[in-house]
C-alpha beads as a LAMMPS data file, in Angstrom:
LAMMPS data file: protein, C-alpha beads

137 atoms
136 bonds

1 atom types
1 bond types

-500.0 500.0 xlo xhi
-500.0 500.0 ylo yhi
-500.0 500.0 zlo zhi

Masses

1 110.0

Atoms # bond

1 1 1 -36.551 -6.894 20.744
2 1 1 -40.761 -6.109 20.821
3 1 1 -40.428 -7.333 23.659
4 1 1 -38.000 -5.072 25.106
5 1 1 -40.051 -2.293 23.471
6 1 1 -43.458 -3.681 24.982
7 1 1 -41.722 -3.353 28.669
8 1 1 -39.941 0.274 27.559
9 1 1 -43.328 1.604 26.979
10 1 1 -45.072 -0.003 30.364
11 1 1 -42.141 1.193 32.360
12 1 1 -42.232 4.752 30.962
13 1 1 -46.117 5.556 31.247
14 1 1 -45.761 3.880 34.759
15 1 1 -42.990 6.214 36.031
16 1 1 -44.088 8.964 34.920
17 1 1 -47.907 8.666 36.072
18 1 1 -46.549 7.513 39.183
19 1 1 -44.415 10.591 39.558
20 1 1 -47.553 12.684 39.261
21 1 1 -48.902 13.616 42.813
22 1 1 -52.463 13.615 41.371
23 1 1 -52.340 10.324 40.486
24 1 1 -51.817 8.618 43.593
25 1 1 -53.550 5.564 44.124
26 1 1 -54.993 5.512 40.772
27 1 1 -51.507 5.433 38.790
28 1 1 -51.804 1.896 37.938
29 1 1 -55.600 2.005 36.887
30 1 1 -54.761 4.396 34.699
31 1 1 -51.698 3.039 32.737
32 1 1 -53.960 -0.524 32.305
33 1 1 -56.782 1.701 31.010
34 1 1 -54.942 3.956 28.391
35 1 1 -52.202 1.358 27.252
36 1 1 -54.465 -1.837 26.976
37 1 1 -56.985 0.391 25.415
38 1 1 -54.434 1.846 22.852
39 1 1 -53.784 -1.907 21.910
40 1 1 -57.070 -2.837 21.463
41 1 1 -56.662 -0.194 18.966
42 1 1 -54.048 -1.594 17.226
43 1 1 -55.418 -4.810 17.550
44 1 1 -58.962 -3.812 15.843
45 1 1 -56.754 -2.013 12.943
46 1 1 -54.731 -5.200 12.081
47 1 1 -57.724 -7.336 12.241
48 1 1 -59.544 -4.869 10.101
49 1 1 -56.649 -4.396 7.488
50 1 1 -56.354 -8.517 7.450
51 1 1 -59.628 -9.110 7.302
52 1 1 -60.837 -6.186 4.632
53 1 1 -57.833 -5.837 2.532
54 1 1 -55.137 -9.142 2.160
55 1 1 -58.050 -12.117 2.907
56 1 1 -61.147 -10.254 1.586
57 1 1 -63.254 -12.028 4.222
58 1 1 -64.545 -11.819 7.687
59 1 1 -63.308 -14.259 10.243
60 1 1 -63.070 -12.468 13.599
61 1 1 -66.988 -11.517 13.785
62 1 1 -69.034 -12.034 16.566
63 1 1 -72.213 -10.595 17.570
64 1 1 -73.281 -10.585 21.015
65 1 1 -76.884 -9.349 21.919
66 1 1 -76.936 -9.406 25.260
67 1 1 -78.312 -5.931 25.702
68 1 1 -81.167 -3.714 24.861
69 1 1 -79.604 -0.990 23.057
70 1 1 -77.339 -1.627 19.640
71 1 1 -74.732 0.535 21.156
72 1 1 -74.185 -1.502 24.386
73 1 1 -74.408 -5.005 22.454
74 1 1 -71.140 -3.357 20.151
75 1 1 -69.277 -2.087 23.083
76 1 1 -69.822 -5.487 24.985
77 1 1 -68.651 -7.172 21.410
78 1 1 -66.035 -4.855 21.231
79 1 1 -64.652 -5.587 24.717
80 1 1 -64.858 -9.712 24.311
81 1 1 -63.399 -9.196 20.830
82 1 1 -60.439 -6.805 21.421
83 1 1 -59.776 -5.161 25.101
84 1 1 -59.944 -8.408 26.719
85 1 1 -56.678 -9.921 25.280
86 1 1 -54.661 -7.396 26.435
87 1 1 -55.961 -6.388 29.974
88 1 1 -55.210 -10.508 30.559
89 1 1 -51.902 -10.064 28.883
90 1 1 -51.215 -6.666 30.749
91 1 1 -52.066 -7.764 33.733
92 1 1 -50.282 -11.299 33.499
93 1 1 -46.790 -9.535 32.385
94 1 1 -46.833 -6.361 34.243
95 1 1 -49.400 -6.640 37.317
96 1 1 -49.185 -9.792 38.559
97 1 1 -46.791 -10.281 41.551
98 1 1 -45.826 -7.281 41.438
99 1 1 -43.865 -7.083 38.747
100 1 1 -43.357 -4.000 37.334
101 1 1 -41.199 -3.133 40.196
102 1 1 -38.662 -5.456 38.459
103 1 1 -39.361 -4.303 35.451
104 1 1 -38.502 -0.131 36.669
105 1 1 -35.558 -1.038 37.785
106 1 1 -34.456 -3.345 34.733
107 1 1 -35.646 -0.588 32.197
108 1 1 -34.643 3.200 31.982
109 1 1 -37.433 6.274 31.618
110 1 1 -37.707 8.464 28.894
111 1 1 -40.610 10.827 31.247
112 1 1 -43.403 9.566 29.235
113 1 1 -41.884 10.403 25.833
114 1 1 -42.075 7.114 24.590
115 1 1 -45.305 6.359 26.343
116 1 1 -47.133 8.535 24.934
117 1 1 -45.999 8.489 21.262
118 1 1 -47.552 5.122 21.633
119 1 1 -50.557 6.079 22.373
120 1 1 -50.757 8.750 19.984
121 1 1 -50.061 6.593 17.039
122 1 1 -51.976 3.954 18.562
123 1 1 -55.142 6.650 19.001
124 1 1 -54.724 8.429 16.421
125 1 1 -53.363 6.387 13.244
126 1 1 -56.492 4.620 12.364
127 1 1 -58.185 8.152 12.413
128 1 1 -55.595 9.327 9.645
129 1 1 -55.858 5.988 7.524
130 1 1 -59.395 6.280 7.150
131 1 1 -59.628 9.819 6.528
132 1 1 -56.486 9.494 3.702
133 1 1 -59.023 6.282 2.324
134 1 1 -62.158 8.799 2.357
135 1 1 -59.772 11.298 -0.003
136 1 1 -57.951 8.786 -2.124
137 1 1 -61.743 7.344 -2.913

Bonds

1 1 1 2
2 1 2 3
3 1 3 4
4 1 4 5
5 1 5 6
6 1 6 7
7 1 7 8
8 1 8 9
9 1 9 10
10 1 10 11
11 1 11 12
12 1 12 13
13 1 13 14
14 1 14 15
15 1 15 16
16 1 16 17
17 1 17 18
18 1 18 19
19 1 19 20
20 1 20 21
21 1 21 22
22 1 22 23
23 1 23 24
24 1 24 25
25 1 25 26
26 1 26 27
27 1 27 28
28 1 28 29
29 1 29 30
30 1 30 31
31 1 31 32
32 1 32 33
33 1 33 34
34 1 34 35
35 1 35 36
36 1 36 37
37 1 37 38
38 1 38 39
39 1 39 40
40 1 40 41
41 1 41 42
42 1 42 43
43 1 43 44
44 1 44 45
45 1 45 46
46 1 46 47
47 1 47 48
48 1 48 49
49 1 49 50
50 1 50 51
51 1 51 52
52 1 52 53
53 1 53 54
54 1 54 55
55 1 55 56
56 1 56 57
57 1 57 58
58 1 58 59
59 1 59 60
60 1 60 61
61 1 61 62
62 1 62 63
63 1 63 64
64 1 64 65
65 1 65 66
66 1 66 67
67 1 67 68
68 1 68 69
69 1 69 70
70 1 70 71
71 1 71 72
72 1 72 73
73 1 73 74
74 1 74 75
75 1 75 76
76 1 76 77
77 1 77 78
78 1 78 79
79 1 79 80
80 1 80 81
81 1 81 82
82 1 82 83
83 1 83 84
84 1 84 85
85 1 85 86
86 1 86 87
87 1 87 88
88 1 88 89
89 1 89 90
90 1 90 91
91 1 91 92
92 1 92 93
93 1 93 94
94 1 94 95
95 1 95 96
96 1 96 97
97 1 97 98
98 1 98 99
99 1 99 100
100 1 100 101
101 1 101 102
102 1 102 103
103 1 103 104
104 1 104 105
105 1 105 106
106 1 106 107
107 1 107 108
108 1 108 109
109 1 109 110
110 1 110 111
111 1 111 112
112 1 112 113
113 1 113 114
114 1 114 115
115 1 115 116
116 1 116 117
117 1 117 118
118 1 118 119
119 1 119 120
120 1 120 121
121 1 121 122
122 1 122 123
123 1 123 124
124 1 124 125
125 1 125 126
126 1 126 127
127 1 127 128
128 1 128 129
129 1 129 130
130 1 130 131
131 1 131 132
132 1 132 133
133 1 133 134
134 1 134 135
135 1 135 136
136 1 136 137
């Protein structure tokens, strides 16, 4: 079943970038980029809700000063933390050997409808939780 759902989702955003002349060569880059970044998202809000609100403790911390700058060190953190999970997962179910080729033909399109009501939610969700917090508080 989420599986199913995961592969609906690849299979749509692929199509339909790939059916968009401007997009040639780059197609694939850009599906990897949006959808592994939307969950990292996701990823980042369940860790946050766990972590915050049902354990009341921090367990999936780390700190990595490896740069100059604050912001760089938190992006860096950020990327070891969260977007590396699923651009290794992406790319091992979708990527690698080709395989979303299978995958298009096993799996109908919905022309990026149900692509990008993922990453809407996914972008946009954690924007609307915190800014319902900041009211109810």
């Amino acid at each position: 079943m989420i599986r199913d759902v995961y592969y609906k989702i690849w299979v749509d955003g692929l199509t339909k970038l790939r059916s968009i002349p401007g997009n040639k060569g780059m197609w694939k880059f850009y599906a990897m980029v949006f959808i592994s970044m939307a969950m990292a998202i996701n990823l980042a809000l369940f860790m946050s809700i766990l972590q915050r609100n049902i354990l009341g403790y921090s367990f999936y911390d780390i700190h990595l000063y490896i740069f100059k700058t604050d912001k760089l060190n938190s992006l860096f953190s950020f990327f070891v933390l969260f977007l590396a999970a699923p651009l290794l997962i992406n790319y091992l179910l979708i990527f690698r050997n080709k395989r979303y080729e299978t995958l298009i033909n096993k799996y109908k399109s919905y022309n990026g409808k149900l692509c990008i009501t993922y990453l809407l939610i996914s972008y946009f969700l954690p924007i609307i939780l915190i800014c319902v917090a900041f009211i109810l508080s």
